[in-house]
Every structure is written in C-alpha cells, then in structure tokens.
C-alpha positions as CSV (number, residue, x, y, z in Angstrom):
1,X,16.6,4.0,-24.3
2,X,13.3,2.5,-24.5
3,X,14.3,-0.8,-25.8
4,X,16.0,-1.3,-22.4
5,X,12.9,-0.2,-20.5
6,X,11.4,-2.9,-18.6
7,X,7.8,-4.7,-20.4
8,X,5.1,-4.6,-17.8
9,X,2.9,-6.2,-20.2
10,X,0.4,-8.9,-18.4
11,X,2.3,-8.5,-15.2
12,X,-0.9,-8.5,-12.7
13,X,-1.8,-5.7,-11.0
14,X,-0.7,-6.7,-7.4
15,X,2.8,-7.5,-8.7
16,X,3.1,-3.9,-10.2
17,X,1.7,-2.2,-7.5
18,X,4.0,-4.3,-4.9
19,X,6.7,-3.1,-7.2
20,X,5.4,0.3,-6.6
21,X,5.6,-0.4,-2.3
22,X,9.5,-1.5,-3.0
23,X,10.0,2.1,-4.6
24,X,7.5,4.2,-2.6
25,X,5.1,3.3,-0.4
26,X,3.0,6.6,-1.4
27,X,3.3,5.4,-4.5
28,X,1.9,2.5,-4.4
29,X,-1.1,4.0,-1.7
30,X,-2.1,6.8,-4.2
31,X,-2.2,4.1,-7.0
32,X,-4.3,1.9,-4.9
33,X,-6.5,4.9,-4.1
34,X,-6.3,6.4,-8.2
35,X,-7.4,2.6,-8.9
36,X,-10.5,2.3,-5.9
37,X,-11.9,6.2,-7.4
38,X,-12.0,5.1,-10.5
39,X,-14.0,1.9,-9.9
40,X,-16.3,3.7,-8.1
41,X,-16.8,6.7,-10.4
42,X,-16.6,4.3,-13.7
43,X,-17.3,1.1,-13.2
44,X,-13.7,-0.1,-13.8
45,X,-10.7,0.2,-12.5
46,X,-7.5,1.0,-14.5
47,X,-5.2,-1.8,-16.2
48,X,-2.0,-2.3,-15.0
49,X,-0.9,-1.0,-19.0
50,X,-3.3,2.0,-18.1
51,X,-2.1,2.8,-14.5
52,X,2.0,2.3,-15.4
53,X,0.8,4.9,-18.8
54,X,-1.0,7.5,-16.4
55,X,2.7,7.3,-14.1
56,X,5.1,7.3,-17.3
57,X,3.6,9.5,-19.6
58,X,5.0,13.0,-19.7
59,X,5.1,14.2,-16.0
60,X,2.4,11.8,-14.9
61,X,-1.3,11.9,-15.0
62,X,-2.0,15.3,-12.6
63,X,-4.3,13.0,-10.9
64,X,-2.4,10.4,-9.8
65,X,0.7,12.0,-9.1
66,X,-1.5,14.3,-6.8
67,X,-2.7,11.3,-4.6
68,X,0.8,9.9,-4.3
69,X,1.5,13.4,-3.0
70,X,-0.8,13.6,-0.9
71,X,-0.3,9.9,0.4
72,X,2.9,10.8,1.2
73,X,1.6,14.3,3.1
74,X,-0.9,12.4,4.8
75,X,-3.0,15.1,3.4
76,X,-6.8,13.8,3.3
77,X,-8.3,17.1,2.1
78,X,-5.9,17.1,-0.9
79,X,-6.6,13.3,-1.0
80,X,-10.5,14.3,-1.7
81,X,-9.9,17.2,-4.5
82,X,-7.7,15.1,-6.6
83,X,-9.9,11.9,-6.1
84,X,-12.7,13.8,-8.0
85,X,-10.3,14.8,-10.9
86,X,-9.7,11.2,-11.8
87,X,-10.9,10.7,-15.3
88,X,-12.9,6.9,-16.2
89,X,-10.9,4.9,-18.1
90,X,-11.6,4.2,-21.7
91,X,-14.8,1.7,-22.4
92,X,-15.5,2.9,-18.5
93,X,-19.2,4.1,-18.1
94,X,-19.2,7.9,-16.5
C-alpha cells in the first residue's frame, strides 16, 4: 500500500543514491550518469523527488532504466544512445 511506502522527501541526493549502491550498484551508476547528462544538456540536474519519480513511475523512465542497464552490461555504446534520450527536467533550460 502506498501509505506504507517509504517518504524520500528532503532526503539528500547522496543518501538516496547510496541507498541505490545498497540495492544495485548499476542502479545507482546509471542514476549518477541520468543525473551528470542532464546537467549538462539542461542546466540542472534532477531532484532527488524527480530522480526517485523517473524510477517509480510506471515501468521507469525509458531513459534511466536504459543506463542502469547498460551500467550493468558495461555497455558504453548503449550508455551513449540512451544518454541523449534524457529529457531536461522541468524549469531546466534546453
């Protein structure tokens, strides 16, 4: 149920993303790399609200789940074509 679901609200973004390490490792290097494109594409960088929404949501944001996938495949060329599918954040300049 999602009143049992843990609040990630204002937890900082290297305490999620170590949380991420403790259940994947490729999770947590495909996040780093989702949140390093979109800086450099945007201007910003995802939220930690933003990047646990673009894992949760539905299946996943196609974007991210591709880099963990490809983190975990040590697959750079995969790496590459999903890093310039990333879309900018809301507010983020394009």
């Amino acid at each position: 149920p999602a009143d049992l679901a843990p609040d990630y609200t204002g937890l900082p973004l290297a305490d999620y993303l170590g949380l991420l390490r403790q259940v994947a490792p490729a999770a947590e290097q495909g996040a780093r790399t989702y949140l390093a494109a979109a800086q450099l594409r945007c201007g910003r960088a995802p939220t930690t609200t933003e990047l646990r929404q673009a894992l949760s949501e539905g299946d996943g944001h196609p974007a991210l789940m591709g880099l963990i996938r490809a983190a975990h495949q040590q697959n750079k060329a995969a790496r590459d074509r999903w890093i310039a599918q990333i879309p900018c954040p809301r507010g983020a300049a394009r």
